[in-house]
N, C-alpha and C positions, 0 to 999 in steps of 0.2 A: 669297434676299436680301430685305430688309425696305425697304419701301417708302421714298420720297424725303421724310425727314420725320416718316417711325414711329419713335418709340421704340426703341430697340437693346434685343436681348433680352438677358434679366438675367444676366448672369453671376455664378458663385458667388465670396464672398468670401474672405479670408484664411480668417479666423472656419471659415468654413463648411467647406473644403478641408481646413485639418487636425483637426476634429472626423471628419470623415469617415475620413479616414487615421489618428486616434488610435483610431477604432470598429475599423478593419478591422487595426489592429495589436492590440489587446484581442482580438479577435476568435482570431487565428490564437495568441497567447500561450495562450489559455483552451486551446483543443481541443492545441498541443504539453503542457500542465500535465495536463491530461486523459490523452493518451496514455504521458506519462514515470508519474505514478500508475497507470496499467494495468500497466505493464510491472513497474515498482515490488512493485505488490500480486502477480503471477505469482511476478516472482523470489525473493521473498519468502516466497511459500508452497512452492516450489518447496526453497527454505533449510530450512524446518520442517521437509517431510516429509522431508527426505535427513538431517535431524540425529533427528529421531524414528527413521528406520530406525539408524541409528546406534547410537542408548542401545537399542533393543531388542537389537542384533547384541549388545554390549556385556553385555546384562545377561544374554542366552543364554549366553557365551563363561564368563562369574562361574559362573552356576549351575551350569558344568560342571567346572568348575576345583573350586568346592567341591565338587560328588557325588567329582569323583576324590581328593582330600585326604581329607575325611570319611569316602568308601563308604556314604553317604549318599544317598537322592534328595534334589535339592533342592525347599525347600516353598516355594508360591506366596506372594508378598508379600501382604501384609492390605493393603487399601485401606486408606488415608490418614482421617484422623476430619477432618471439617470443624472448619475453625479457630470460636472462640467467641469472642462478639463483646467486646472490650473495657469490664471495667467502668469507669465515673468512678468518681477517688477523692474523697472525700470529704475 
């Protein structure tokens, strides 16, 4: 306790209390924003690879369908040409 006549120690204001409690809700927003974007970016890649194994299952199941149709081996796809870049018209 503070002496008969001291000064009472300072208590924090409105002002001050909810700046405080607006930081420590910013705070705990940012790292859940953080954690739902980890999970986000996992499920997400997780989506890619299972649709990539997919179109490869896919383009196996084709190549084989054609060799039996044709009696045929089927021939590997030619890469793709890089697209060219758009001219301006004049």
């Amino acid at each position: 306790t503070a002496a008969p006549g001291a000064p009472a120690a300072r208590q924090p204001g409105l002002g001050e209390r909810t700046g405080a409690a607006v930081d420590r809700a910013a705070d705990s927003t940012g790292q859940a924003l953080e954690r739902a974007a980890d999970s986000t970016g996992n499920a997400l890649g997780r989506a890619m690879r299972w649709t990539g194994e997919q179109m490869q299952g896919a383009g196996e199941w084709t190549a084989r369908q054609g060799e039996r149709i044709t009696g045929q081996p089927a021939q590997p796809a030619q890469p793709a040409q890089p697209a060219q870049p758009a001219q301006p018209s004049r």
